[in-house]
TIMARGU-739669 format. One line per field, with one value per residue: x, y, z of N, C-alpha, C in turn; residue number from 0; residue in one letter. Coordinates in Angstrom, 1 decimal. Example, Ala and Ser with C-alpha at 12.3 -4.5 7.8 and 13.67 -1.06 7.14 Angstrom:
BEGIN
n_east = (13.2;12.8) .
n_north = (-5.7;-2.2) .
n_up = (7.8;7.1) .
ca_east = (12.3;13.7) .
ca_north = (-4.5;-1.1) .
ca_up = (7.8;7.1) .
c_east = (13.2;12.9) .
c_north = (-3.3;0.0) .
c_up = (7.8;7.9) .
k = (0;1) .
r = (A;S) .
***
This chain:
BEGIN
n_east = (-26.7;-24.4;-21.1;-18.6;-16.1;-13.1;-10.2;-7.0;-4.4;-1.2;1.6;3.9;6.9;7.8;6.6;6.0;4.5;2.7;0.6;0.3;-0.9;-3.0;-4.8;-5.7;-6.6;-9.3;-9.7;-10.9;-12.9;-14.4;-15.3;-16.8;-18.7;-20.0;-19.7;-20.8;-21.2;-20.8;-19.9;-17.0;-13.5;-13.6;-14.6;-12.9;-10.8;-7.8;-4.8;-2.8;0.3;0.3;2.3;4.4;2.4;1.8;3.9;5.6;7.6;10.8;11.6;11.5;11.6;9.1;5.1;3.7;1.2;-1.1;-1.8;-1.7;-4.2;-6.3;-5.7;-6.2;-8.8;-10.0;-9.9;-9.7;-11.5;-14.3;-14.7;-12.4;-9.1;-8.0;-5.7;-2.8;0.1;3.5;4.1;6.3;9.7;8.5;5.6;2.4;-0.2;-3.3;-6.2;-9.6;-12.7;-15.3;-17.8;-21.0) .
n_north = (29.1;28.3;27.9;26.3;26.1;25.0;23.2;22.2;20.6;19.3;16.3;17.0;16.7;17.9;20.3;18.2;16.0;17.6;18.1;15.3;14.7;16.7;15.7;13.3;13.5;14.9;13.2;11.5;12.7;13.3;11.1;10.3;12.1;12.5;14.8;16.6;20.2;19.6;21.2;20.2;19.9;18.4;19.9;21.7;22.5;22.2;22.7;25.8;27.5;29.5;30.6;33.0;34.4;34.8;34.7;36.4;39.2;39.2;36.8;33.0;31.0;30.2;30.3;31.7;30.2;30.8;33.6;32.5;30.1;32.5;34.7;32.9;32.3;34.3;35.4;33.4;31.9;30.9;29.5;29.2;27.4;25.1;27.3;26.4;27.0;26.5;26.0;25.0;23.0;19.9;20.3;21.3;23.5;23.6;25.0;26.4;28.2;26.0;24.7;24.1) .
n_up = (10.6;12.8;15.3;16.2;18.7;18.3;19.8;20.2;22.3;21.1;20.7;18.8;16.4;14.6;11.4;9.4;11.1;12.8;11.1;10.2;12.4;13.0;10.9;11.2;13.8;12.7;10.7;12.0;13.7;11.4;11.4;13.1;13.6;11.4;7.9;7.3;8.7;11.8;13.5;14.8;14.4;12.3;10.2;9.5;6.3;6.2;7.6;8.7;9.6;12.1;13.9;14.6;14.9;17.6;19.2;22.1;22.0;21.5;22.3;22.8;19.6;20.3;20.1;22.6;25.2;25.8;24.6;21.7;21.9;23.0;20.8;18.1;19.3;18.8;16.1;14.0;11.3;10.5;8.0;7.3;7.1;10.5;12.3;13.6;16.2;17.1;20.6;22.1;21.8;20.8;21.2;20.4;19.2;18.6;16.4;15.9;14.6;13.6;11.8;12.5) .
ca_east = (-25.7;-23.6;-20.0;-18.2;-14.4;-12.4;-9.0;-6.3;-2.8;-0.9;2.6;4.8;8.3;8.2;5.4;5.0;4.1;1.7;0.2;-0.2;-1.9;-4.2;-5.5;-5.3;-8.1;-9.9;-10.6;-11.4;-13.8;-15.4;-15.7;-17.6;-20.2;-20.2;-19.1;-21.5;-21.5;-20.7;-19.1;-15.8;-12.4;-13.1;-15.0;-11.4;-9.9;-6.7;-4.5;-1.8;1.3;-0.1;3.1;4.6;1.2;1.6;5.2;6.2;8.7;11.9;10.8;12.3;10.8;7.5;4.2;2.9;0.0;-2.4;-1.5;-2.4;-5.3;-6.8;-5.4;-7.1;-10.0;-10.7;-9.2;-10.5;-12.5;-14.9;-15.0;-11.0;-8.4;-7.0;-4.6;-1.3;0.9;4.2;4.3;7.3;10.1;7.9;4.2;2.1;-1.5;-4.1;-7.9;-10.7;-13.9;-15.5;-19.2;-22.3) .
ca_north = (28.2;28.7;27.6;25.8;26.7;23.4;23.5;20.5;20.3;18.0;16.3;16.5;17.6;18.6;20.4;17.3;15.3;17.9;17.5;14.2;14.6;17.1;14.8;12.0;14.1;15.3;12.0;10.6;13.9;13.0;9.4;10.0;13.3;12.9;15.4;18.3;20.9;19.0;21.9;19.7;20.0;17.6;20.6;22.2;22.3;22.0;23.5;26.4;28.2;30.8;30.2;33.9;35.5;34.4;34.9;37.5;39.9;38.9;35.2;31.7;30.6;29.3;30.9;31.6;29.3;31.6;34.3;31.4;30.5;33.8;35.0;31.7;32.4;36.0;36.4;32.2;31.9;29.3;28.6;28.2;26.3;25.5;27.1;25.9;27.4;25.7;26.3;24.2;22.0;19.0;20.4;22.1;23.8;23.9;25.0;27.2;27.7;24.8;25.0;23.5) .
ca_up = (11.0;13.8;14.9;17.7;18.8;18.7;20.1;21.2;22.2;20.7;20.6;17.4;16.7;12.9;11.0;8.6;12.4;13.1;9.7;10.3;13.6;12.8;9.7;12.2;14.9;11.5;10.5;13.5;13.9;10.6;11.3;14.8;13.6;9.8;7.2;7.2;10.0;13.1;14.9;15.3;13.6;11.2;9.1;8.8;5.3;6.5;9.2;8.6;11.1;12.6;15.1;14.7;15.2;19.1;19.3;22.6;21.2;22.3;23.3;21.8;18.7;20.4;20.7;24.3;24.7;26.2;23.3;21.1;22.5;22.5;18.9;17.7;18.9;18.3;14.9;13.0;10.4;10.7;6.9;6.5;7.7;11.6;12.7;14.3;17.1;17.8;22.0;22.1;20.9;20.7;21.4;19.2;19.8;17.3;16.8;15.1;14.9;13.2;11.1;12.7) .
c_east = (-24.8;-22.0;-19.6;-16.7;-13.7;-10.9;-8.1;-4.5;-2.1;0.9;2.7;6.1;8.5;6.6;4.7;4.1;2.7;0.5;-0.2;-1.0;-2.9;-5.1;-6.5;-7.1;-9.1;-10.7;-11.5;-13.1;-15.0;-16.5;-17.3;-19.0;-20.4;-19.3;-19.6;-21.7;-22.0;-20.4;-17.4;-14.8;-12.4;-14.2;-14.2;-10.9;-8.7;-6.2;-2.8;-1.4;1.2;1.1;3.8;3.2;1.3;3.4;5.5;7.3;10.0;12.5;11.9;11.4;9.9;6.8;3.9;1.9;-1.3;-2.7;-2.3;-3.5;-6.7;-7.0;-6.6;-8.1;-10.5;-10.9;-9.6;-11.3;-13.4;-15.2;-13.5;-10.6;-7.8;-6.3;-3.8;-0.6;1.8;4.8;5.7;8.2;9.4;6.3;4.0;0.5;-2.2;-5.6;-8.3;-11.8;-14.8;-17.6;-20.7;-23.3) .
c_north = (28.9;27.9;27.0;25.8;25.3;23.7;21.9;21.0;18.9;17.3;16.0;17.7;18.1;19.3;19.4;16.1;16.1;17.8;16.4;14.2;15.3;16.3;13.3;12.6;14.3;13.8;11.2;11.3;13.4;11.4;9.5;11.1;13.8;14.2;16.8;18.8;20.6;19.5;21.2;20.3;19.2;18.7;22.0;21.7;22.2;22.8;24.5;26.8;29.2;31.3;32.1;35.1;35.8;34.7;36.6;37.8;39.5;37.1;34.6;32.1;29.9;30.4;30.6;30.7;29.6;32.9;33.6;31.0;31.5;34.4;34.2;32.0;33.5;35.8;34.7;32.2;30.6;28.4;28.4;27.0;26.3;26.0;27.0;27.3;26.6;26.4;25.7;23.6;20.7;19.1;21.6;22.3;24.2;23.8;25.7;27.0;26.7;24.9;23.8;24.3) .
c_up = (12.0;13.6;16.0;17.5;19.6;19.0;20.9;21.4;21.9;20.8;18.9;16.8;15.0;12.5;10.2;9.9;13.1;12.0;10.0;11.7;13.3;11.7;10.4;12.6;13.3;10.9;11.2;13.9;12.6;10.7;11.9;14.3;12.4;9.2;7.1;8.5;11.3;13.9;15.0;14.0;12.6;9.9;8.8;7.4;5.3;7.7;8.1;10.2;11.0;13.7;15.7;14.6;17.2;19.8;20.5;22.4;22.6;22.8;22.3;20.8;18.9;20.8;22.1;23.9;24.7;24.8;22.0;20.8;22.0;20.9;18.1;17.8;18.7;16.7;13.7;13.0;10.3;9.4;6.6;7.5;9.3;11.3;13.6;15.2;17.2;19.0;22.0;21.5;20.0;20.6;20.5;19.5;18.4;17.4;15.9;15.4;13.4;13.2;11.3;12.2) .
k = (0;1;2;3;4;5;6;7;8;9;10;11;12;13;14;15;16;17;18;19;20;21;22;23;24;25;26;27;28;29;30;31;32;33;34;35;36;37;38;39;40;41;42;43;44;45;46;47;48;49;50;51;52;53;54;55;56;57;58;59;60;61;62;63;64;65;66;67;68;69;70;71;72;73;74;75;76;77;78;79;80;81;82;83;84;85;86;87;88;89;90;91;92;93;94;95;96;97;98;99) .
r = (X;X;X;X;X;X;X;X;X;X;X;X;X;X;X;X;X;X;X;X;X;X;X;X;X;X;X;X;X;X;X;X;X;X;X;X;X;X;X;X;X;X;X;X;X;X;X;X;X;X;X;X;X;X;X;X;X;X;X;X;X;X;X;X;X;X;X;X;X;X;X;X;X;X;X;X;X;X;X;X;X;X;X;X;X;X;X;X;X;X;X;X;X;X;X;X;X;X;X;X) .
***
């Protein structure tokens, strides 16, 4: 079995907003390529904040995006859960690798 590295930017200004969005793509993911090992984000168990993994020392309270990004995809597990980045006040970046 292999894996495919799913990633989206999204708008939402709270974590229960990105929660709901990632459930949102997730379903939508399951709808369109079924439930077993489609490669997409809808064979995420959920999403956690990874936000202070991406965090340049000294910075606001938002991960870089590129930091992000990268982190994400080096360092996820293709059998847990996304995880989250909050880039922004409003925006929020999320991905993994995902079990085809």
């Amino acid at each position: 079995m292999g894996g495919c590295f799913a990633d989206y930017n999204v708008k939402a200004k709270t974590w229960a907003d990105l929660q709901d969005e990632f459930q949102r793509i997730s379903d939508q993911c399951r709808y369109e390529n079924g439930h077993i090992y489609s490669g997409g984000i809808g064979m995420k168990d959920g999403v956690v904040d990874m936000t202070r993994h991406a965090m340049p020392v000294g910075s606001a309270p938002y991960a870089d995006p590129d930091v992000a990004f990268h982190h994400c995809e080096q360092e996820n597990d293709k059998w847990g859960p996304a995880w989250a980045y909050r880039t922004g006040p409003d925006t929020w970046f999320f991905g993994g690798w995902c079990s085809s």
